[in-house]
PADREN-331259 format. One record per residue (C-alpha): x, y, z; chain; residue number from 0. Coordinates in steps of 0.25 Angstrom, whole numbers. Layout:
BEGIN
+-------+-------+-------+-------+-----+
!    px !    py !    pz ! kette !  nr !
+-------+-------+-------+-------+-----+
!     X !     Y !     Z !     A ! NUM !
...
+-------+-------+-------+-------+-----+
***
This chain:
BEGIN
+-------+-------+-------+-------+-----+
!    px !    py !    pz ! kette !  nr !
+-------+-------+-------+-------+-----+
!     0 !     0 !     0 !     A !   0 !
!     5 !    14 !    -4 !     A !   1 !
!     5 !    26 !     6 !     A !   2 !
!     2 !    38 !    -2 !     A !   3 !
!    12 !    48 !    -1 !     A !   4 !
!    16 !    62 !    -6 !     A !   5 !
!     9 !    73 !   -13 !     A !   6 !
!    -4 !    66 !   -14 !     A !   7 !
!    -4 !    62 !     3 !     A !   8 !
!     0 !    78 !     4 !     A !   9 !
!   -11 !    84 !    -4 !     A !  10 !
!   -19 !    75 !     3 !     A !  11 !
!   -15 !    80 !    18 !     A !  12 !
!   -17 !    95 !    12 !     A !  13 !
!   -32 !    93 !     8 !     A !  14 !
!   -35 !    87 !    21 !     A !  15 !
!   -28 !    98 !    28 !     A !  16 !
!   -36 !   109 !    18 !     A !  17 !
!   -48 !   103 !    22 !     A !  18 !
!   -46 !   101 !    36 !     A !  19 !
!   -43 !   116 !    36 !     A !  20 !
!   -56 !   120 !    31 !     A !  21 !
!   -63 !   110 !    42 !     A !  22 !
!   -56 !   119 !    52 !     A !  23 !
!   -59 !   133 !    43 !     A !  24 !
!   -74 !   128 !    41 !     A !  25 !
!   -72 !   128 !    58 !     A !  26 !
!   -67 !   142 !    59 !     A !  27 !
!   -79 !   146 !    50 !     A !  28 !
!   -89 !   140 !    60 !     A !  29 !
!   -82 !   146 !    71 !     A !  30 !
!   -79 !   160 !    67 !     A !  31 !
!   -94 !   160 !    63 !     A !  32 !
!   -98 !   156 !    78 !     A !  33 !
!   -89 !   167 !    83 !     A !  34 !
!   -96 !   177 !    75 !     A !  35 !
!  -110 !   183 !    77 !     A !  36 !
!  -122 !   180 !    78 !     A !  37 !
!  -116 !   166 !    85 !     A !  38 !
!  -105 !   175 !    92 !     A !  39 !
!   -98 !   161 !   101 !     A !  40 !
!   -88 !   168 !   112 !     A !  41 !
!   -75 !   167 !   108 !     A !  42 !
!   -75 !   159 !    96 !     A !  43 !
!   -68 !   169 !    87 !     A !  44 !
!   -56 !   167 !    94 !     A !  45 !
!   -54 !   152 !    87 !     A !  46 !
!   -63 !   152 !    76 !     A !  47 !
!   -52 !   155 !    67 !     A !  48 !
!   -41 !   145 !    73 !     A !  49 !
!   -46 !   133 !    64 !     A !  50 !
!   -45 !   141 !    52 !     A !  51 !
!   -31 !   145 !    56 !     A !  52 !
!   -27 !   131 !    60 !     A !  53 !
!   -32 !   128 !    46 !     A !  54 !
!   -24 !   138 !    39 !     A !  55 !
!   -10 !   134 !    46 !     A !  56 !
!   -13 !   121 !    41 !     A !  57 !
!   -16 !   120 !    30 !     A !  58 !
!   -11 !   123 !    15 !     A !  59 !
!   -10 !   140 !    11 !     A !  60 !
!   -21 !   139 !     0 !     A !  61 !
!   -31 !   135 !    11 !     A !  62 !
!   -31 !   147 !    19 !     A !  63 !
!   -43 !   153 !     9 !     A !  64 !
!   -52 !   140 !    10 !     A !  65 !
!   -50 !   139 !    23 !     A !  66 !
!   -54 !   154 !    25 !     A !  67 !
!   -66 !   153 !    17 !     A !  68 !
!   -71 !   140 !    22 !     A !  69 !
!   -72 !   147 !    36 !     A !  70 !
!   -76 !   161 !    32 !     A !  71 !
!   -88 !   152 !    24 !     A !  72 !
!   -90 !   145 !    36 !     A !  73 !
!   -93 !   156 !    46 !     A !  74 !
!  -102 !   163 !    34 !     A !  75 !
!  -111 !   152 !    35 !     A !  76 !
!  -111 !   150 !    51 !     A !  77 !
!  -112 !   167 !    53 !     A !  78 !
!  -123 !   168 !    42 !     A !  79 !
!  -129 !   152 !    44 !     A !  80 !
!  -129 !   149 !    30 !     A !  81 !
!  -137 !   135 !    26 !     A !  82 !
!  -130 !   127 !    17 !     A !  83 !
!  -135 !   133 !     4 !     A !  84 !
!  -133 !   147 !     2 !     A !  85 !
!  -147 !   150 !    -2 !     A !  86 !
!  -146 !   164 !    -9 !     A !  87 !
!  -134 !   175 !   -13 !     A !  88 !
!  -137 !   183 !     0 !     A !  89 !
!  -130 !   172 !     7 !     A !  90 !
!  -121 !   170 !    -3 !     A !  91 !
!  -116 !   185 !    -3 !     A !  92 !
!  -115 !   185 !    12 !     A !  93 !
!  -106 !   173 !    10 !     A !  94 !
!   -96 !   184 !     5 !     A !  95 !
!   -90 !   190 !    15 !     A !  96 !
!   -86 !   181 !    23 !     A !  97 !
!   -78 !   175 !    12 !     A !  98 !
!   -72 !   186 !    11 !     A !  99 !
!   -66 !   185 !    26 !     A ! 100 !
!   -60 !   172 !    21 !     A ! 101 !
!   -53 !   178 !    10 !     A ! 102 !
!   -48 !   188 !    23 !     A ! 103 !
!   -46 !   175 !    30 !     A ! 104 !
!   -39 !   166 !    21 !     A ! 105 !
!   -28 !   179 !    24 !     A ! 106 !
!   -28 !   177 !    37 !     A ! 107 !
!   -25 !   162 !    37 !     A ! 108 !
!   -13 !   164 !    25 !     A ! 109 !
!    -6 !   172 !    36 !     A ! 110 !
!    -9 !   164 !    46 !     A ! 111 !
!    -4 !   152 !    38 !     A ! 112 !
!     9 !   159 !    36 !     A ! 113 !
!    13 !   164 !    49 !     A ! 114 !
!     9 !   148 !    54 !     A ! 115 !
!     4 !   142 !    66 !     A ! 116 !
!    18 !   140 !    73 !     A ! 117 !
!    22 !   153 !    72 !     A ! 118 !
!    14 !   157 !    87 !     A ! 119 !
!    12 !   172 !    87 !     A ! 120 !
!    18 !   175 !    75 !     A ! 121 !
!     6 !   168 !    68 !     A ! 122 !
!    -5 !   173 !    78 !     A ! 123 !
!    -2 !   187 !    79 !     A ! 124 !
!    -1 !   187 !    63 !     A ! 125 !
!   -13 !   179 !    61 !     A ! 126 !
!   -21 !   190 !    70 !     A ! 127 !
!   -14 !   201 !    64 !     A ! 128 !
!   -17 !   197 !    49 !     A ! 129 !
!   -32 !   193 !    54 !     A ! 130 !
!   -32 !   209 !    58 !     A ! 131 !
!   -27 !   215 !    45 !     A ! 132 !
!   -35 !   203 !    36 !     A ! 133 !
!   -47 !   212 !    45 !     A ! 134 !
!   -43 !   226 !    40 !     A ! 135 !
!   -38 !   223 !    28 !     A ! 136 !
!   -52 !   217 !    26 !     A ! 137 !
!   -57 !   229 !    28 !     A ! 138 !
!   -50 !   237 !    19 !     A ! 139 !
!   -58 !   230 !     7 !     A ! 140 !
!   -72 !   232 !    13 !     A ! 141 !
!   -73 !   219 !    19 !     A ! 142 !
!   -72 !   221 !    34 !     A ! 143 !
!   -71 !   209 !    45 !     A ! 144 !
!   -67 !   205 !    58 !     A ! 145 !
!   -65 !   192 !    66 !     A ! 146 !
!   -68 !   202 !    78 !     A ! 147 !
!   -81 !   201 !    74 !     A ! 148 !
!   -80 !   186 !    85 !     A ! 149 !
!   -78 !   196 !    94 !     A ! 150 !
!   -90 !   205 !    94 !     A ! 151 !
!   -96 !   198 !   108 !     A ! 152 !
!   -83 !   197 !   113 !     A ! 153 !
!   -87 !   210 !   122 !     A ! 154 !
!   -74 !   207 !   133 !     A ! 155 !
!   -63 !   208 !   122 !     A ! 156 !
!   -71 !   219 !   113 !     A ! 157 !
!   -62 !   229 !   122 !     A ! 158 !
!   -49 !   224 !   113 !     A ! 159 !
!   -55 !   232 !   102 !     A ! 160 !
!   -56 !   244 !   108 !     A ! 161 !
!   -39 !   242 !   109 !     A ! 162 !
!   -36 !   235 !    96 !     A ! 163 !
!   -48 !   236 !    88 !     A ! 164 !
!   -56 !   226 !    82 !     A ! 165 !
!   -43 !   223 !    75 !     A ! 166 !
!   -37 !   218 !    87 !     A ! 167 !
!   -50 !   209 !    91 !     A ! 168 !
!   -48 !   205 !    77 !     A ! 169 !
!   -32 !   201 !    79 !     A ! 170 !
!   -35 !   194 !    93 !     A ! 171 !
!   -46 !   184 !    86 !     A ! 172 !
!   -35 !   180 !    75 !     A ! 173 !
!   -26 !   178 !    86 !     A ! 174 !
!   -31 !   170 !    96 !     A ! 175 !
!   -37 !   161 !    84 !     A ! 176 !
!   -22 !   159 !    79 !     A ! 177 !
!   -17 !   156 !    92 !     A ! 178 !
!   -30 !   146 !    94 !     A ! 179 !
!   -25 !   140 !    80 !     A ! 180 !
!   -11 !   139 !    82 !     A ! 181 !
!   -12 !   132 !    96 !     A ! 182 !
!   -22 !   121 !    91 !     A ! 183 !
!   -10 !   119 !    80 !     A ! 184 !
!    -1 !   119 !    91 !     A ! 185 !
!   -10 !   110 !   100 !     A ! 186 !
!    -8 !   116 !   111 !     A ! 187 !
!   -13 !   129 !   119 !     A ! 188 !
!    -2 !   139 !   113 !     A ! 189 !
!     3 !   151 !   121 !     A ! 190 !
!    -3 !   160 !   112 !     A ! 191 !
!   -17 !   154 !   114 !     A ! 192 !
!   -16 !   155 !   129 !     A ! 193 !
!   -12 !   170 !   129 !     A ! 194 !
!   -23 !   173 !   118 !     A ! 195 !
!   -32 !   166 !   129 !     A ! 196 !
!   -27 !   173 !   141 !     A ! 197 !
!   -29 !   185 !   133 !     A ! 198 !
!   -42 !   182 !   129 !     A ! 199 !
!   -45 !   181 !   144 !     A ! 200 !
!   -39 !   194 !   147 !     A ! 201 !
!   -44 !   202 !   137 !     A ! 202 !
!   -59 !   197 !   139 !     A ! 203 !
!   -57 !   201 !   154 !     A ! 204 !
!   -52 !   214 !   152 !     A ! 205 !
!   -65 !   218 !   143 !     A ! 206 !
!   -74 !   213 !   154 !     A ! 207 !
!   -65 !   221 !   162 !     A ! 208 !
!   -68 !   235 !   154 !     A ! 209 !
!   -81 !   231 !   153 !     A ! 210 !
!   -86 !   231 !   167 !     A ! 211 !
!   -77 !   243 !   171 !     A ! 212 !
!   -89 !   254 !   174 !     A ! 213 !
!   -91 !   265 !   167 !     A ! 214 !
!   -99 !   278 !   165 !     A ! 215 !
!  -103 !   281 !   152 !     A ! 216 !
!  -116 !   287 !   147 !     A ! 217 !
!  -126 !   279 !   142 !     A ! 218 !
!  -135 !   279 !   130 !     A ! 219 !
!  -147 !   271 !   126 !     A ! 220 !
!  -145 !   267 !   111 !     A ! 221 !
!  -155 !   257 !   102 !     A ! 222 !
!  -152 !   252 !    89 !     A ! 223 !
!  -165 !   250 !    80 !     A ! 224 !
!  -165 !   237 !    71 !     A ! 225 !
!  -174 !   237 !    60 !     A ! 226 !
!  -176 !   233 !    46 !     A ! 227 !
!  -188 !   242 !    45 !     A ! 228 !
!  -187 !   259 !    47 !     A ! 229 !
!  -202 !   258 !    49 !     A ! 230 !
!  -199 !   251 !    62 !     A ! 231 !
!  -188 !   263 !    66 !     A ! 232 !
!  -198 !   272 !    73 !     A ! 233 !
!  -202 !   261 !    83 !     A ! 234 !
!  -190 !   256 !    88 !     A ! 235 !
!  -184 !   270 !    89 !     A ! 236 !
!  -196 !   273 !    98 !     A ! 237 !
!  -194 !   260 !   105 !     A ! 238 !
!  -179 !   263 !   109 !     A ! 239 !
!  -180 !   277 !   113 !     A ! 240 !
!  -192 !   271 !   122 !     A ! 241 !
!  -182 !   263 !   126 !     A ! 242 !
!  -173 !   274 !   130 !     A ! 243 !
!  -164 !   274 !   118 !     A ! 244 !
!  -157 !   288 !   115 !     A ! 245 !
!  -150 !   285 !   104 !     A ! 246 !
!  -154 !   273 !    92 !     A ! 247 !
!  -146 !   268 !    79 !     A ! 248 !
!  -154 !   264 !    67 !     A ! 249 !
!  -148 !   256 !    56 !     A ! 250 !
!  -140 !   259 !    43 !     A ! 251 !
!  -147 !   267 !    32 !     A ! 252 !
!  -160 !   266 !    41 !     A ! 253 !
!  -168 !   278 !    40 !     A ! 254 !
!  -167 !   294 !    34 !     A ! 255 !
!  -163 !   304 !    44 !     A ! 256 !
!  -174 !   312 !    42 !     A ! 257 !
!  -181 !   301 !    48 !     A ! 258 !
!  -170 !   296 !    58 !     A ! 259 !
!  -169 !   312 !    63 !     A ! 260 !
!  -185 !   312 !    65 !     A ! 261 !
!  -184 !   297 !    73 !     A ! 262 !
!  -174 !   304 !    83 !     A ! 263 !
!  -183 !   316 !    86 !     A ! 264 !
!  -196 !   309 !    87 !     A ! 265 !
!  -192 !   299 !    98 !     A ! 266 !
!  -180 !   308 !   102 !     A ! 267 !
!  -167 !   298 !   101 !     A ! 268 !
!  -155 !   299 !    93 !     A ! 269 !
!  -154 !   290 !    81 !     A ! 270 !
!  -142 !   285 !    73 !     A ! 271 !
!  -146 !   282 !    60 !     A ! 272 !
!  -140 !   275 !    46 !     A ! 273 !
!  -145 !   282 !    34 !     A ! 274 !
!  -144 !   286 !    19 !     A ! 275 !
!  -141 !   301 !    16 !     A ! 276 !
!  -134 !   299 !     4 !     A ! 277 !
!  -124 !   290 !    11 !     A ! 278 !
!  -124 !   279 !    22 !     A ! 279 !
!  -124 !   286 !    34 !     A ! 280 !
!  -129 !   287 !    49 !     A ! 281 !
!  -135 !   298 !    59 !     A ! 282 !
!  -137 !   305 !    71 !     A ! 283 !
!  -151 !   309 !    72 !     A ! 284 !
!  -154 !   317 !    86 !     A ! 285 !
!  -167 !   320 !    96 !     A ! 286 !
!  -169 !   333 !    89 !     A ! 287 !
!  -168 !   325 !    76 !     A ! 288 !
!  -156 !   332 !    70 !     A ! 289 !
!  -148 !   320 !    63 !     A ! 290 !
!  -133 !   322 !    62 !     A ! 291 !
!  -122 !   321 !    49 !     A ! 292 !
!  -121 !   308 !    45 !     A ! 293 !
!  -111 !   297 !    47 !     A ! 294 !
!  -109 !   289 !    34 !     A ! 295 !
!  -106 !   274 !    33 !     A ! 296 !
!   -89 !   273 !    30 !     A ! 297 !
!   -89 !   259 !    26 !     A ! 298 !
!  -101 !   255 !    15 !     A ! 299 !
!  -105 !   240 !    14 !     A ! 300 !
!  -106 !   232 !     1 !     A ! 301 !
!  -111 !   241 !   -12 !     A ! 302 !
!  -114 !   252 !    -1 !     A ! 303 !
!  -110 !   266 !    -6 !     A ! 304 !
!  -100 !   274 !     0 !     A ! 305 !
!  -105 !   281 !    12 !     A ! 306 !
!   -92 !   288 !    19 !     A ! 307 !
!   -83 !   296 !     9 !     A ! 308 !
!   -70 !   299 !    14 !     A ! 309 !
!   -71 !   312 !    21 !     A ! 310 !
!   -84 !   311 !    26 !     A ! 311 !
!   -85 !   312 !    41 !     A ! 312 !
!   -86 !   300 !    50 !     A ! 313 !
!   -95 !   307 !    59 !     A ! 314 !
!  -101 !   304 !    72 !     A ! 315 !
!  -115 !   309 !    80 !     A ! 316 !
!  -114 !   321 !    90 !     A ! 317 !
!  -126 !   317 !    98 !     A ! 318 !
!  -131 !   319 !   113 !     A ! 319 !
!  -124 !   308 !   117 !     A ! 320 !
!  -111 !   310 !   113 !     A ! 321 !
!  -104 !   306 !    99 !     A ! 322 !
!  -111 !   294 !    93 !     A ! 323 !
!  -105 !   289 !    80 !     A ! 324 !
!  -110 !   279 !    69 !     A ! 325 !
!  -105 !   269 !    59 !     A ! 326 !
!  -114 !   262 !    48 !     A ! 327 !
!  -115 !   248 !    47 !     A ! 328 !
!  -104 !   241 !    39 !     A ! 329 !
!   -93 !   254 !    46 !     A ! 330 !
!   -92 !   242 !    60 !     A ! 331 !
!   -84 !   233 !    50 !     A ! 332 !
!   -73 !   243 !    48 !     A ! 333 !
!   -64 !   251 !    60 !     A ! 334 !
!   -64 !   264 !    56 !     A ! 335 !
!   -80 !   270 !    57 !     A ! 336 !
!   -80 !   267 !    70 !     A ! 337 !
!   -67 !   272 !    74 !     A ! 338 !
!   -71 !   284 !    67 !     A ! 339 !
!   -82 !   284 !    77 !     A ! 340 !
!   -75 !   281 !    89 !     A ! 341 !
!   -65 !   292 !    86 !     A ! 342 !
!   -77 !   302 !    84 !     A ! 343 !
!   -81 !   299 !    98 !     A ! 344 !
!   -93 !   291 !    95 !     A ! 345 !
!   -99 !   286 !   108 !     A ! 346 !
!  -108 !   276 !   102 !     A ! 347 !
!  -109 !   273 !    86 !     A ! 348 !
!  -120 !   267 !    80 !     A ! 349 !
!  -120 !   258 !    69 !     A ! 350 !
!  -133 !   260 !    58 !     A ! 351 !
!  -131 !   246 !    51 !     A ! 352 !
!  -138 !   237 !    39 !     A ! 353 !
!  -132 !   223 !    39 !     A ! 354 !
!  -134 !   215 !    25 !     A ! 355 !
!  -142 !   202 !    26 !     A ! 356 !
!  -135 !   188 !    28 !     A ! 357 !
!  -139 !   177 !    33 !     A ! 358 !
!  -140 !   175 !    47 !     A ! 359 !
!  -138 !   190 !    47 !     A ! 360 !
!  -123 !   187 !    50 !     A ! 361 !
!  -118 !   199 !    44 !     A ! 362 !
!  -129 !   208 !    52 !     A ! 363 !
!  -121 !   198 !    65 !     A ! 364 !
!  -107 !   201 !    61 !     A ! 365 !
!  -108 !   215 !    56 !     A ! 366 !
!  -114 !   218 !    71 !     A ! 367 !
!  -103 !   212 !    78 !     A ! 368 !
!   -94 !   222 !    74 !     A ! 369 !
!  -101 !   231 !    83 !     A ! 370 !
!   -95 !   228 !    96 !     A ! 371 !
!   -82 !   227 !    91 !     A ! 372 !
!   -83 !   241 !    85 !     A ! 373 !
!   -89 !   246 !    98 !     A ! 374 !
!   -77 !   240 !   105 !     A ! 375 !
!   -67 !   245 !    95 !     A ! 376 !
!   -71 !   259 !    99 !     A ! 377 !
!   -77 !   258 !   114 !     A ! 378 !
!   -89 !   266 !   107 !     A ! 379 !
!  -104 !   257 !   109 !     A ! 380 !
!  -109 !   253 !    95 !     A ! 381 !
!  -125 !   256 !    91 !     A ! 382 !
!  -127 !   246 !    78 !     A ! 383 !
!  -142 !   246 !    70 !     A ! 384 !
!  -145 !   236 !    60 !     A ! 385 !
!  -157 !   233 !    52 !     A ! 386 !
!  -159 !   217 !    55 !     A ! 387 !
!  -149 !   213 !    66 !     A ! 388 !
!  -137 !   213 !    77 !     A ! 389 !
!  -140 !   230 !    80 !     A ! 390 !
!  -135 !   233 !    94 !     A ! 391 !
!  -127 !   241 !   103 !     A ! 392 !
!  -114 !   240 !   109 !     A ! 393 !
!  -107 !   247 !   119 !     A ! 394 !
!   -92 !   251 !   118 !     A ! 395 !
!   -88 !   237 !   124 !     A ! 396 !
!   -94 !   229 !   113 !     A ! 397 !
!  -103 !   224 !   122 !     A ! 398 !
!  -118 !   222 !   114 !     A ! 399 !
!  -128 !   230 !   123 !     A ! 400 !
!  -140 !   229 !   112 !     A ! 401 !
!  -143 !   219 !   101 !     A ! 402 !
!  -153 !   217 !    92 !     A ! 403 !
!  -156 !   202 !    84 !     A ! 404 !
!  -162 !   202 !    71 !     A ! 405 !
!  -176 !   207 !    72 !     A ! 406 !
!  -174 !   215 !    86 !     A ! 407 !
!  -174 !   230 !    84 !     A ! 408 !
!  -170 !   238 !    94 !     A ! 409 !
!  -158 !   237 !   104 !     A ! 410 !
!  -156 !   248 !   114 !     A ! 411 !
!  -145 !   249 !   126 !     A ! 412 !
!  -139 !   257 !   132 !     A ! 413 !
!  -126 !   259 !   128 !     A ! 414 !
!  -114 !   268 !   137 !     A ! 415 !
!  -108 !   278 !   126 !     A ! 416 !
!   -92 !   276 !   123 !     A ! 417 !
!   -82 !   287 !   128 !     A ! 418 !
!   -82 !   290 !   112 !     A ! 419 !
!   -64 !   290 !   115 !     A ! 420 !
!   -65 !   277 !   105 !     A ! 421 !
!   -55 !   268 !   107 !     A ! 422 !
!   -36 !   264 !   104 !     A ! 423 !
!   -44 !   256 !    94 !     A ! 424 !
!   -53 !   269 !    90 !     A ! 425 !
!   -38 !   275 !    87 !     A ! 426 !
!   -30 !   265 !    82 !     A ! 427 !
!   -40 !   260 !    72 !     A ! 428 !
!   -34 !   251 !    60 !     A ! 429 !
!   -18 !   255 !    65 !     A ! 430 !
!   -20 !   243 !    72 !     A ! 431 !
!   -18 !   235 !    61 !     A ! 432 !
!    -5 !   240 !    59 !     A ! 433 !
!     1 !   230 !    69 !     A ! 434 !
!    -8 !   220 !    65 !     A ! 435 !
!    -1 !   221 !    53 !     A ! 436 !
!    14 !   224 !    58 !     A ! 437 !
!    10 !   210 !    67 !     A ! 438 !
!     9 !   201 !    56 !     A ! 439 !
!    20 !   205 !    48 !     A ! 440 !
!    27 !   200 !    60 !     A ! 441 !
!    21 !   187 !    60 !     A ! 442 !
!    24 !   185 !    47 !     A ! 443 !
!    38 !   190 !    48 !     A ! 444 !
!    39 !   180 !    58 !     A ! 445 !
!    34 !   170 !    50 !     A ! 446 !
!    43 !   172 !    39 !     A ! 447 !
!    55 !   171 !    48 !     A ! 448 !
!    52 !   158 !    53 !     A ! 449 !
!    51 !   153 !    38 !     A ! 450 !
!    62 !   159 !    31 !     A ! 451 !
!    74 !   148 !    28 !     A ! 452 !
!    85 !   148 !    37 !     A ! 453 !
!   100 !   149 !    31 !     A ! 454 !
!   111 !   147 !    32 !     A ! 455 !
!   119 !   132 !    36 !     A ! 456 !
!   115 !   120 !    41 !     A ! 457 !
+-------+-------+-------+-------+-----+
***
């Protein structure tokens, strides 16, 4: 009997490795989808990616791309809870980004492949680092993502934002989830993963810390309306301010200022309202009814004309209540509008907003969950009105004070206004990204050194 041999056993092996590796992708599909909204496990986002990574050391170069896509595909059709026929193109269109964010993650496992899972810290800070700029980078064509997006719950280490930005929640999920990886390659609980876990531990007890400190800030009643309908707007304004609200947000492009400013006077409370005065843009209307100059929308979503023209101020709301500010909608996926707001002294900002459909609603869950990490980001509370789904309020901790579920349509709190200071993160913005990038051309220097021939005699 011959015992195969050669090429043939070797091709053989690299399949089985190839398909192993999009077994454990598949995994990190399911799991990333667990960790994100509307299922939102504790935690999870801390290893969801550490299958797909020890894939990717594993296996051959040309698979970093299927296994990317294999579990972007995955967590589309968990997050969005597909059936296994696509019935009809709206699904299939809403299939489309996430396969974007696996061409973005097929990036991240190439370098991560190349710095290798023997290299320790070299490869964990550099695989963190280059999940950071794969984020920005992203952003700079249009197509805005963040694995922080696990975190959104996470109230305890939402602090960190406000420090490092929601690039340095970003760069601490790739991090831990390398040094998760590489330790189940190792087979043992690696040094790395037990200062990750200790300061995990730490940092979660220093955010309860901050939170329970007491302080004395001034309080202001706010209600976000949720409706499809403007026929049903006259109602549930009534219905928050007769529950004490003094200051309610309305939706993206809900409603003309002429009738917004009119609401305000008649029941006597403060409205900020999305609207379309030649461009996309959000108001302050007042008691008295006079409505404010507009704020338009920077960042414009899909075939969405302009709104912002460079020049045009980023302006926010004197009101009674001190400096409010506003965003529109798809502006939470990028940094700058509401660091543009912090640095305007916004005490709260609200956020008018119009999700598109999708199944399950998932980009209505995901778009929403940016929302505590923006109000951590800045220390500012965050005010956010949709049409269908997932309005709330959030206070300048990231903790959700008020949230309305599809079909509910009002959620009122009361929410304690920030200091209006902003935040190190307000300041430093994207410069952060910067050492980010000066971080892995360390890790790859480093690499490169450990690879280069040695000379000279035997």
């Amino acid at each position: 009997m011959k015992v195969q041999s050669g090429p043939a056993v070797a091709v053989g092996s690299g399949l089985r490795v190839v398909m192993l590796g999009a077994v454990y992708a598949a995994a990190s599909g399911v799991l990333l989808a667990l960790a994100l909204p509307p299922y939102d496990v504790p935690l999870l986002g801390f290893v969801a990616f550490a299958p797909l990574l020890v894939a990717a050391f594993r296996a051959p170069r040309y698979a970093s791309l299927l296994y990317a896509l294999v579990a972007a595909n995955c967590t589309a059709w968990v997050v969005m809870a597909l059936p296994l026929s696509v019935r009809n193109a709206v699904d299939w269109f809403a299939l489309v980004p996430f396969a974007v964010f696996g061409a973005f993650l097929s990036l991240i496992l190439v370098i991560a492949r190349r710095l290798g899972q023997e290299r320790g810290w070299a490869t964990i800070l550099g695989v963190g680092s280059v999940g950071v700029l794969s984020e920005w980078t992203a952003a700079q064509v249009d197509f805005p993502y963040t694995v922080a997006l696990t975190l959104w719950r996470d109230t305890p280490l939402l602090w960190l934002a406000g420090w490092l930005g929601v690039w340095g929640l970003a760069f601490l999920v790739w991090s831990v989830n390398t040094a998760v990886a590489v330790a189940w390659l190792q087979r043992r609980f690696t040094t790395a993963l037990k200062i990750f876990a200790g300061a995990l531990l730490g940092l979660h007890a220093l955010g309860w810390l901050q939170m329970s400190l007491p302080r004395e800030r001034e309080t202001l009643r706010v209600a976000v309306v949720q409706s499809h309908s403007t026929e049903f707007y006259p109602a549930l304004i009534r219905q928050a301010k007769t529950q004490g609200a003094q200051l309610i947000v309305l939706p993206e492009v809900c409603c003309d200022p002429t009738k917004a400013g009119w609401w305000a006077k008649a029941y006597q409370v403060s409205l900020i309202f999305g609207h379309w005065t030649a461009r996309n843009s959000a108001s302050l209307a007042l008691p008295d009814g006079t409505l404010s100059e507009p704020y338009y929308k920077i960042h414009p979503y899909g075939g969405e004309p302009p709104s912002w023209i460079p020049g045009d101020p980023i302006r926010a709301f004197n009101s009674p209540f001190g400096t409010l500010g506003a965003v529109i909608c798809y502006d939470t996926m990028f940094a700058a509008p509401c660091r543009q707001q912090a640095s305007n002294g916004a005490r709260l900002i609200a956020v008018p907003t119009n999700d598109p459909i999708a199944p399950n609603l998932a980009f209505h869950h995901l778009h929403a969950a940016t929302t505590t990490l923006r109000a951590a980001e800045h220390r500012v509370p965050l005010a956010r009105s949709e049409y269908n789904a997932a309005s709330m309020i959030v206070d300048e901790w990231g903790r959700v004070l008020a949230y309305a579920s599809e079909g509910e349509q009002l959620a009122v709190a009361d929410v304690p206004l920030g200091s209006g200071a902003g935040t190190l993160a307000s300041r430093v913005g994207d410069w952060y990204v910067l050492g980010y990038l000066v971080l892995l051309v360390g890790a790859l220097r480093s690499a490169a050194s450990r690879e280069s021939p040695r000379t000279g005699g035997e």
